[in-house]
MINU-488764 format. One line per 8 residues: their letters; for each residue x, y, z of C-alpha. Coordinates in nm, 2 decimals. Layout:
// residues N
A) X Y Z | ...
//
This chain:
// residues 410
XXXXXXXX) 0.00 0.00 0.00 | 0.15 0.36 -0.12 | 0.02 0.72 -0.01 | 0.14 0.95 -0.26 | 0.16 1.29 -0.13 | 0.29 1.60 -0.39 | 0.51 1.85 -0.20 | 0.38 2.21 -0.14
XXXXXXXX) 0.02 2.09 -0.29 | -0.30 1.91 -0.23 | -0.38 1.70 -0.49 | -0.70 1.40 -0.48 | -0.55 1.07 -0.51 | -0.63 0.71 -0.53 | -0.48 0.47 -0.28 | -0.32 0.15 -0.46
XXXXXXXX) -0.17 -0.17 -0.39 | 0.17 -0.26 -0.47 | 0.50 -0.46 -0.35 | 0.70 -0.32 -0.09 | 1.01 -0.46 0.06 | 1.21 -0.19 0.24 | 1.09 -0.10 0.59 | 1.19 0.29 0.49
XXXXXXXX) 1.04 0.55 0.34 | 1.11 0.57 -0.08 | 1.10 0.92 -0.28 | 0.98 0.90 -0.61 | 1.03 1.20 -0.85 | 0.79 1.27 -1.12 | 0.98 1.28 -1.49 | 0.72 1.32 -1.75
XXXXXXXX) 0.51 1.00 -1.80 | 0.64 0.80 -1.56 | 0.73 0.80 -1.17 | 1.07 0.62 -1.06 | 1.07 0.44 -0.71 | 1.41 0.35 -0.66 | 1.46 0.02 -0.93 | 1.14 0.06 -1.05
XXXXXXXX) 0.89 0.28 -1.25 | 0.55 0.32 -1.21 | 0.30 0.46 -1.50 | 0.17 0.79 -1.38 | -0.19 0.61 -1.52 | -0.20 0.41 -1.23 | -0.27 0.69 -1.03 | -0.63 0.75 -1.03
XXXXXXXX) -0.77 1.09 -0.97 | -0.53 1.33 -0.99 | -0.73 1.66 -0.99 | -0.45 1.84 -1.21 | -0.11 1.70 -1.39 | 0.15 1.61 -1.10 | 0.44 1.80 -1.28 | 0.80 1.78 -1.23
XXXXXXXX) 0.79 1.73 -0.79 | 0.91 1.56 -0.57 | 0.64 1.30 -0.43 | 0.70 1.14 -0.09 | 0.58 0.77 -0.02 | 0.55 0.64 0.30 | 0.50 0.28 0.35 | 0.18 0.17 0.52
XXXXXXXX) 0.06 -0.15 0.62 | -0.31 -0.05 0.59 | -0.51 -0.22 0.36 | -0.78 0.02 0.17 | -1.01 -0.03 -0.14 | -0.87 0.01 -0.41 | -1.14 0.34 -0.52 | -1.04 0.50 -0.17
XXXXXXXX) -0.98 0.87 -0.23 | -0.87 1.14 0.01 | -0.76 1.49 0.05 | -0.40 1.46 0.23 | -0.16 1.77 0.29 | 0.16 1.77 0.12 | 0.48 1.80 0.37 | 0.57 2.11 0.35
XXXXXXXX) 0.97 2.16 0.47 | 0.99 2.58 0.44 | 0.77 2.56 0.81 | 0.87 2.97 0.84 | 0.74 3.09 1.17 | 0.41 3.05 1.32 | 0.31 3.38 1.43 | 0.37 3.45 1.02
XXXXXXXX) 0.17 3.17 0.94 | -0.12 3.23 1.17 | -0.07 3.62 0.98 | -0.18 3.47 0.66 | -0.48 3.22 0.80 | -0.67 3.48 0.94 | -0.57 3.71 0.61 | -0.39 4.01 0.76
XXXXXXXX) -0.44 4.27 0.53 | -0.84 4.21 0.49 | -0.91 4.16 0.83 | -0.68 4.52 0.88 | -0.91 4.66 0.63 | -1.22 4.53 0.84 | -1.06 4.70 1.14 | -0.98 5.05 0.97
XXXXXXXX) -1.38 5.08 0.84 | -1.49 4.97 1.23 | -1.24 5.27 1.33 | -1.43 5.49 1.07 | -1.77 5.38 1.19 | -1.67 5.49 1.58 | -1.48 5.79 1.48 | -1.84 5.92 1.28
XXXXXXXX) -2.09 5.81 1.55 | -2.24 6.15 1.73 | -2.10 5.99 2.09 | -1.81 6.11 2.24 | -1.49 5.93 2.20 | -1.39 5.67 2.46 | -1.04 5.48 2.48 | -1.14 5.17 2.66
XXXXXXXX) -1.52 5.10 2.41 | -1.28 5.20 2.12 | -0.99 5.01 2.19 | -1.24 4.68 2.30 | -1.45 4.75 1.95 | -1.16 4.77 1.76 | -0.95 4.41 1.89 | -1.27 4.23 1.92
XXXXXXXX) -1.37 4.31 1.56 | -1.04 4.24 1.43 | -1.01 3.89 1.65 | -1.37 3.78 1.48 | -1.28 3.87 1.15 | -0.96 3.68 1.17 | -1.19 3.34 1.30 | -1.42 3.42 0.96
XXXXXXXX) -1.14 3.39 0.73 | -0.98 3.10 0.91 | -1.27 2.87 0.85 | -1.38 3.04 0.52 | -1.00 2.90 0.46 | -1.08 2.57 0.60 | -1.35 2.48 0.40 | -1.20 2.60 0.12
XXXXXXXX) -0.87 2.40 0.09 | -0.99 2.16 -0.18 | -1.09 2.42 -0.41 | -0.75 2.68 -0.30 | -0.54 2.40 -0.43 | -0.70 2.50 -0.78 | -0.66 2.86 -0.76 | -0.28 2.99 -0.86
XXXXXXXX) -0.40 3.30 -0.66 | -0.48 3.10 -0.34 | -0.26 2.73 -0.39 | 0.00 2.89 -0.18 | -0.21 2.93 0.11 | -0.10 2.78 0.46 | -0.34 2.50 0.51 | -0.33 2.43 0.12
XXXXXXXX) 0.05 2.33 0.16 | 0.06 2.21 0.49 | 0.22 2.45 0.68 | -0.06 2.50 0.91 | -0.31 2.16 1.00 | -0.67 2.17 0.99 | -0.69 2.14 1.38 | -0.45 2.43 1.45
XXXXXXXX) -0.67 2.64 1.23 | -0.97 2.55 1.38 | -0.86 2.57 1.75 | -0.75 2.93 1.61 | -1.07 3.04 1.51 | -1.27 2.93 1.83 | -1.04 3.10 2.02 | -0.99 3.40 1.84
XXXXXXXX) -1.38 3.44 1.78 | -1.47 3.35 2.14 | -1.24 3.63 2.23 | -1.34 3.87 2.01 | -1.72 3.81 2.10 | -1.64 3.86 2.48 | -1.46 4.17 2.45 | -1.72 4.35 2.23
XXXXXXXX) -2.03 4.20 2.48 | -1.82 4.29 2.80 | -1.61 4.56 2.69 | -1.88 4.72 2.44 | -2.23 4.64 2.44 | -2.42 4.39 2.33 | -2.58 4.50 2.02 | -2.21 4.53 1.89
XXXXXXXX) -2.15 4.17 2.00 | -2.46 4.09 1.85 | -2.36 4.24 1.48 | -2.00 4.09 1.51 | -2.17 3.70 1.59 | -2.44 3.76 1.29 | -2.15 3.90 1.04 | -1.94 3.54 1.16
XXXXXXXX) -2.20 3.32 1.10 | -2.31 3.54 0.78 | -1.94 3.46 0.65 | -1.90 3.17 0.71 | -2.23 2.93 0.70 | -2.36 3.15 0.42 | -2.13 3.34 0.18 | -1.84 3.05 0.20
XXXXXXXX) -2.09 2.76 0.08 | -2.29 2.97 -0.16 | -1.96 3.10 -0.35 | -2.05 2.76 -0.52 | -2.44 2.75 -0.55 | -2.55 3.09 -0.70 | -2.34 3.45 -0.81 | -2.62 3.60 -0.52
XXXXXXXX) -2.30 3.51 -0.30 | -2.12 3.85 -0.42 | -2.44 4.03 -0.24 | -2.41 3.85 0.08 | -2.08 3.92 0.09 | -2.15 4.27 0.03 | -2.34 4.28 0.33 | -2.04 4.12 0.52
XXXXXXXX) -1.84 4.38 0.41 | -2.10 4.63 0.54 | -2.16 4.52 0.88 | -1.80 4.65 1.05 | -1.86 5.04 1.05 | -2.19 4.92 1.17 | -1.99 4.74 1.42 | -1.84 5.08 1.51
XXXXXXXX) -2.08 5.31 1.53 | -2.31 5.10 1.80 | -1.97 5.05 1.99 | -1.95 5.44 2.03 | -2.33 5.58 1.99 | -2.49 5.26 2.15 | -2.74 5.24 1.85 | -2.77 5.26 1.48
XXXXXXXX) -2.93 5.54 1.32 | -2.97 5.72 0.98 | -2.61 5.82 0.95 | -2.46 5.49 1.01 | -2.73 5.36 0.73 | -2.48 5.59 0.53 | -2.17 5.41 0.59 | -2.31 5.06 0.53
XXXXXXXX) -2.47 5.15 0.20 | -2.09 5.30 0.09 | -1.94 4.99 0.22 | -2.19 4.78 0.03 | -2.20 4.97 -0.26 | -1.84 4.96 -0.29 | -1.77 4.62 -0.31 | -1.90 4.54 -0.60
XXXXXXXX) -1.62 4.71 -0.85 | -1.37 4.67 -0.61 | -1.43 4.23 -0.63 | -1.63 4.23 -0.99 | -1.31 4.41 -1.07 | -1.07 4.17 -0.91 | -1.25 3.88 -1.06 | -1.24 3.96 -1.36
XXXXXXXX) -0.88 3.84 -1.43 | -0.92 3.52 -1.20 | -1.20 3.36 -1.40 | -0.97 3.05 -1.53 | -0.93 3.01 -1.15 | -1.27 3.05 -1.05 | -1.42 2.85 -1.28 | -1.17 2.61 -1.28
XXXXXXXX) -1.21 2.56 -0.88 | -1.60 2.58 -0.96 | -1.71 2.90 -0.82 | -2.05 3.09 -0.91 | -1.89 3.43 -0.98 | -2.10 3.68 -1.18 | -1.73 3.74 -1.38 | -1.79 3.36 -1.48
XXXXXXXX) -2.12 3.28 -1.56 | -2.28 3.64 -1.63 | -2.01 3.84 -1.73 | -2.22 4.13 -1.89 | -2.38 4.13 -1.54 | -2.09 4.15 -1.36 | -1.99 4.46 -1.59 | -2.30 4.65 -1.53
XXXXXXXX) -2.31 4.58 -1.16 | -2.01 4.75 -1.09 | -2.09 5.08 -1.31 | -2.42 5.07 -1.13 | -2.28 5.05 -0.78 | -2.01 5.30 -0.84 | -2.31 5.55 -0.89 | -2.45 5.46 -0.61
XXXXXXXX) -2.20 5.55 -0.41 | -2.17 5.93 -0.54 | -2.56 5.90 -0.44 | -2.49 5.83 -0.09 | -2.20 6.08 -0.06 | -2.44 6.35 -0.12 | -2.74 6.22 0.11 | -2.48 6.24 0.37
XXXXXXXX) -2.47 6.60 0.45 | -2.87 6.61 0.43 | -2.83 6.33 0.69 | -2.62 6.57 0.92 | -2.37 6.31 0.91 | -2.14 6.53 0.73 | -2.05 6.92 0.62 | -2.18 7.00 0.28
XXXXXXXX) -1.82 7.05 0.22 | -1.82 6.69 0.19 | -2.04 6.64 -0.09 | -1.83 6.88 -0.31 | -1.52 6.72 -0.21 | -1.61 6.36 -0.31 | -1.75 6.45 -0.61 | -1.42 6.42 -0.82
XXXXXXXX) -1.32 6.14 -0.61 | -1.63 5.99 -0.65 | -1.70 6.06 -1.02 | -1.33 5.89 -1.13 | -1.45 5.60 -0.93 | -1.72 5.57 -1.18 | -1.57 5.68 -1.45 | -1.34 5.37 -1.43
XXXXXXXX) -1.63 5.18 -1.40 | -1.75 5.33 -1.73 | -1.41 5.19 -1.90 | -1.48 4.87 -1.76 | -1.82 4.82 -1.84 | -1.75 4.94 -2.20 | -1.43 4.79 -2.27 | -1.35 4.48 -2.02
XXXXXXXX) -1.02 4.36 -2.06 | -0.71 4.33 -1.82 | -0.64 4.66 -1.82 | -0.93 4.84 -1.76 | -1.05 4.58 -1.45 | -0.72 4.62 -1.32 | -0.72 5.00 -1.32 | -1.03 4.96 -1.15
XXXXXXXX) -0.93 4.74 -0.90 | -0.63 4.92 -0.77 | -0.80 5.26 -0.74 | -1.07 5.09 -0.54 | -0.78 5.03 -0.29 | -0.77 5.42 -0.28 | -1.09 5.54 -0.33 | -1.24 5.40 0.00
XXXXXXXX) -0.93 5.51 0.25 | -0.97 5.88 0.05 | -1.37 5.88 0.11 | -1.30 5.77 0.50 | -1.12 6.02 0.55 | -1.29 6.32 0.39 | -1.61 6.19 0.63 | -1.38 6.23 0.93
XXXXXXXX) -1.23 6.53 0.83 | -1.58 6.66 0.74 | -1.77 6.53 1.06 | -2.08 6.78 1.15 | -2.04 6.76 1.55 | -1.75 6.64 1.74 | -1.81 6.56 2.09 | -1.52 6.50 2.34
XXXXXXXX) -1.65 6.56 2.71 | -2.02 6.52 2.65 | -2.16 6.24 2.44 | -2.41 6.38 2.16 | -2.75 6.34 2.35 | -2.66 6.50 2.63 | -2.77 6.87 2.64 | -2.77 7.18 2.88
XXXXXXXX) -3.03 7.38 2.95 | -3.01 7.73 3.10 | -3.21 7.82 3.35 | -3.14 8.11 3.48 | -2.78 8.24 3.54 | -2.65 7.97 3.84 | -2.92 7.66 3.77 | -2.93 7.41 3.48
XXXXXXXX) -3.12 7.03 3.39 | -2.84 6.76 3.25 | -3.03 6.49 3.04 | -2.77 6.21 3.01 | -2.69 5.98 2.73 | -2.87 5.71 2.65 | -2.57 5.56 2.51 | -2.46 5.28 2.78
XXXXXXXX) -2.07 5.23 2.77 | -2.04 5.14 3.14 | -2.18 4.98 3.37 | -2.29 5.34 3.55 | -2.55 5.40 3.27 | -2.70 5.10 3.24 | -2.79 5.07 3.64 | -3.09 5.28 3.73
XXXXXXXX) -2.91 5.60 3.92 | -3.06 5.89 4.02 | -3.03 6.20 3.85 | -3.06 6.57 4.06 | -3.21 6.87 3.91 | -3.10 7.21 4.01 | -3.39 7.37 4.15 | -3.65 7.55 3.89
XX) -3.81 7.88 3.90 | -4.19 7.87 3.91
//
């Protein structure tokens, strides 16, 4: 009985049975048709489903003495040898750079909210958010090792060539999303906690799965991608209101020519790893949703000063921003090829970091010592009425405390 594993891939193969004499390990390297174990050579026929040609690599055999069927097929990791260092690895499972793009749009979404600005909430929102984002993309990477060993874009991914086991990266993401869930329930509140455990399961029971059923999958994740400066804004104003309706919709909105864009070149990939993507099975669709989308966005920029999220400064300074945004999404619409998606793509990475911080830098109100509901009433030169928050960051405002009133003048 041989296992055949391919270094630094996955690949689907057939168990078979053959006659082994040495008690040691045997390397066989692939040269063209054939494999060579030591004295002998082995048809690369023999090996039954092999999801994609085994190329010129080492393959490592390892002698069993388990007897299978001879149609048992597996998924098995490939040794991987370049180990490199776990807190790098652990990096790349939980996708660093999107997961620091999750946390920047939470930062935006507390930094709008009419509250005032507090360290401990903001520091709490910010980890927790990041720690269940990093749990999201762990198991979206879990279930998706099969169909990552298809992908040139994803092939190299730690679970894909073994450098990280399925059970590490698992026992990371319960952690990591336990974690995160407890510092936004104790440390926030719990509607935040509340948004971060929907926008986990969201990712992971329903966009990861239905990247393979229908394209609708772009639109959850759209919403995925929405829910973070949601995330913020109930960490700092203790609700959701009109003005963080604002921020979703431009985080919605925004996703679709930032991935239809991205897509667009990776549809060999995608459709050879058998993903629904609009790019591969409608992509006229996929053209027009971005355009579409890209409009809506200059929409939204200029409902946000109506909204008193903003200064109206704010609508006149996104629309250039704004309008080149969609502009390259005319481009691509009209001509799609390499070069116009990928112009596309990489402004994207520009336009939203530009737009979040024209909405800080053209917030209506800023509070600092007095969050946004509170409000002073004179009455009279030396007496005044204090009507607190309703906002509950600590445990002071959600217990029932009295509250005095200077005395009025009848």
């Amino acid at each position: 009985m041989i296992r055949v594993l391919v270094k630094r891939e996955w690949r689907l193969i057939t168990q078979y049975t053959t006659k082994t004499t040495s008690s040691h390990d045997r390397l066989i390297t692939a040269k063209g048709n054939v494999l060579s174990c030591g004295n002998s050579i082995l048809p690369v026929s023999q090996l039954k489903d092999i999801c994609v040609p085994v190329g010129n690599a080492n393959v490592i055999v390892p002698e069993s003495n388990i007897i299978l069927p001879e149609n048992y097929t597996s998924w098995l990791p490939s040794p991987c040898t370049n180990t490199g260092k776990t807190i790098s690895q652990y990096k790349k499972l939980s996708k660093f750079r999107l997961t620091s793009l999750v946390v920047v749009t939470t930062m935006g979404g507390y930094a709008m909210a009419p509250a005032a600005f507090d360290l401990s909430s903001f520091a709490m929102c910010t980890l927790g958010t990041g720690l269940i984002s990093a749990a999201a993309n762990a198991i979206n990477q879990y279930h998706e090792v099969p169909f990552d060993s298809q992908m040139s874009r994803t092939k190299s991914r730690v679970l894909v060539t073994g450098q990280v086991t399925p059970l590490k990266a698992v026992s990371f993401a319960v952690v990591s999303a336990s974690t995160g869930l407890c510092m936004l329930y104790f440390g926030v509140n719990g509607l935040t906690a509340a948004l971060g455990a929907g926008n986990l399961f969201l990712y992971t029971s329903i966009y990861t799965p239905m990247k393979r059923i229908s394209i609708v999958n772009t639109w959850v994740g759209s919403v995925v991608g929405a829910i973070p400066p949601l995330m913020g804004w109930s960490g700092c104003a203790g609700n959701l209101d009109s003005g963080a309706m604002i921020l979703a919709g431009i985080l919605f909105a925004w996703q679709f020519p930032h991935f239809n864009a991205l897509s667009w070149n990776l549809r060999p990939d995608y459709s050879r790893a058998g993903y629904r993507m609009m790019a591969v099975t409608n992509p006229s669709l996929c053209r027009r949703t971005a355009l579409r989308y890209s409009l809506v966005i200059v929409g939204l920029s200029l409902m946000a000063p109506v909204l008193d999220v903003t200064n109206y400064w704010f609508a006149l300074e996104t629309i250039p921003l704004n309008a080149y945004f969609a502009y390259l999404a005319y481009k691509f619409n009209q001509k799609s090829d390499s070069k116009s998606s990928r112009s596309l793509f990489r402004f994207s990475l520009l336009h939203l970091p530009a737009l979040m911080l024209l909405f800080l830098a053209n917030k209506k109100n800023w509070y600092f010592n007095k969050s946004a509901e509170e409000e002073t009433i004179k009455n009279g030169s030396n007496h005044m009425v204090l009507k607190p928050s309703k906002t509950a960051t600590s445990l002071g405002n959600v217990l029932p405390v009295a509250v005095a009133e200077g005395p009025r003048k009848f």
